[in-house]
C-alpha positions in Angstrom: 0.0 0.0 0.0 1.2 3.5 -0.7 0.1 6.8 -0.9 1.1 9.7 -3.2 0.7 13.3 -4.2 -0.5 14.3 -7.7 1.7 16.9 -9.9 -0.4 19.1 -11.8 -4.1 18.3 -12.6 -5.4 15.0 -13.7 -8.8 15.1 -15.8 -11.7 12.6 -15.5 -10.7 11.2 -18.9 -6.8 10.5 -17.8 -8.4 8.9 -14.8 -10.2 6.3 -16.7 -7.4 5.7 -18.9 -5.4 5.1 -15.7 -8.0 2.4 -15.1 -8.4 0.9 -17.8 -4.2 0.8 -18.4 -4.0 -0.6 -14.9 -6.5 -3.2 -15.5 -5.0 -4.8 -18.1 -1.8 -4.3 -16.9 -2.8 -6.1 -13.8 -5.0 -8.9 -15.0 -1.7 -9.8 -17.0 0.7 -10.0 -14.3 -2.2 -11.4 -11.5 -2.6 -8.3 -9.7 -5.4 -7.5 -7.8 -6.1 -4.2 -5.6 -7.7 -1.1 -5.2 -6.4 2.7 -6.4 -8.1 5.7 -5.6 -7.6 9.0 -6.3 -9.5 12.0 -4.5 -8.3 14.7 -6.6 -5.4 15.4 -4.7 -4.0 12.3 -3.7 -3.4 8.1 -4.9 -3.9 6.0 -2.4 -3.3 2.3 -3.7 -2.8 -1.4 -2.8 -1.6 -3.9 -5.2 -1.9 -7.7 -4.4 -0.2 -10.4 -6.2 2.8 -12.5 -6.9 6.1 -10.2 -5.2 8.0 -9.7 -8.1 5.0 -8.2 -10.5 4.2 -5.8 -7.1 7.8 -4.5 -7.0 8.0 -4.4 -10.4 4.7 -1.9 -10.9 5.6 -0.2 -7.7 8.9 0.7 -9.0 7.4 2.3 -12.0 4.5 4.1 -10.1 7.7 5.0 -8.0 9.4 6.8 -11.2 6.0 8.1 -12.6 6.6 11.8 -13.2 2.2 12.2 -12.2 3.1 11.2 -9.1 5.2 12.8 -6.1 6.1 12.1 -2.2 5.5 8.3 -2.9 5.3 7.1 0.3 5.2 3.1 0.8 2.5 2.8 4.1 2.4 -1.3 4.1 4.4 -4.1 2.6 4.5 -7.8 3.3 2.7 -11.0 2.8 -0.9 -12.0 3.2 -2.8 -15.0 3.7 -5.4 -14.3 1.5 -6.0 -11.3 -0.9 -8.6 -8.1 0.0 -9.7 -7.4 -3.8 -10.8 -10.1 -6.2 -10.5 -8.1 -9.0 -8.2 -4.7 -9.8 -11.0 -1.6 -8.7 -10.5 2.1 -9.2 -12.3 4.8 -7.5 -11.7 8.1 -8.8 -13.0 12.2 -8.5 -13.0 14.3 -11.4 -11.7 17.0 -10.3 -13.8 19.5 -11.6 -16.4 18.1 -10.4 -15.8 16.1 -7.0 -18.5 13.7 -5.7 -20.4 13.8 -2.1 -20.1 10.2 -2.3 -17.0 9.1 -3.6 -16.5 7.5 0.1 -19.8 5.5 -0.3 -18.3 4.3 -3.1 -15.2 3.5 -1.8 -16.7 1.6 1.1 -18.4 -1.0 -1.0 -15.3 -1.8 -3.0 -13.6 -2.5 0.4 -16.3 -5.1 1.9 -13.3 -7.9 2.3 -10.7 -5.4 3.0 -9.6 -5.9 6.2 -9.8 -2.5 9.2 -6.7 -1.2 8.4 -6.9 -0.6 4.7 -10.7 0.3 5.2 -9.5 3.3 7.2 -6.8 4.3 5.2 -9.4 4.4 2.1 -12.2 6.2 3.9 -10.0 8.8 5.3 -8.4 9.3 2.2 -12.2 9.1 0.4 -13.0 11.3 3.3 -10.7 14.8 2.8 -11.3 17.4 0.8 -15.1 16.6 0.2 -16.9 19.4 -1.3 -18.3 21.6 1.5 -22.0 20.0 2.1 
């Protein structure tokens, strides 16, 4: 699990390309996890074999979109949180009320501590209610 800064803006549409990148990317190597981006931030967890983790980490690492990259959890796990590669995302124009709704069903075998880590992160800098 890591977390990182943006640099610069990232649009709706370069979000879903992200996705849609990541997801074959992913489904290629037998990665599984969950990114999200809140307009400000990437907050991500990638599950799989150790070497295909390291290996995508190190590019997200080197990613000039990204900055501060700051590795939060690392290790082995009995069994994996994310069946599938997910991707919750704000436009930024435009940020969503309930992009942490949203977040919180994609996390239902997620275990507490990556639950909180994606709600808070769902969780700042909502649009003022």
């Amino acid at each position: 699990m890591y977390i990182s800064t943006v640099v610069g803006t990232v649009t709706s549409q370069q979000c879903a390309a992200m996705a849609q990148m990541s997801a074959i990317n992913n489904r290629r190597n037998d990665v599984t996890g969950l990114l999200l981006f809140n307009s400000r931030r990437f907050l991500q967890v990638l599950e799989g074999p150790k070497d295909a983790v390291d290996r995508i980490f190190t590019r997200i690492h080197a990613d000039p979109r990204h900055r501060a990259v700051v590795k939060l959890r690392e290790g082995p796990i009995d069994a994996r949180e994310f069946g599938e590669w997910a991707m919750a995302y704000d436009d930024p124009a435009r940020p969503s009320a309930d992009l942490k709704d949203k977040v919180a069903a994609l996390l239902v075998q997620a275990g507490p501590s990556t639950r909180a880590h994606f709600i808070g992160s769902a969780d700042l800098h909502r649009p003022a209610a």
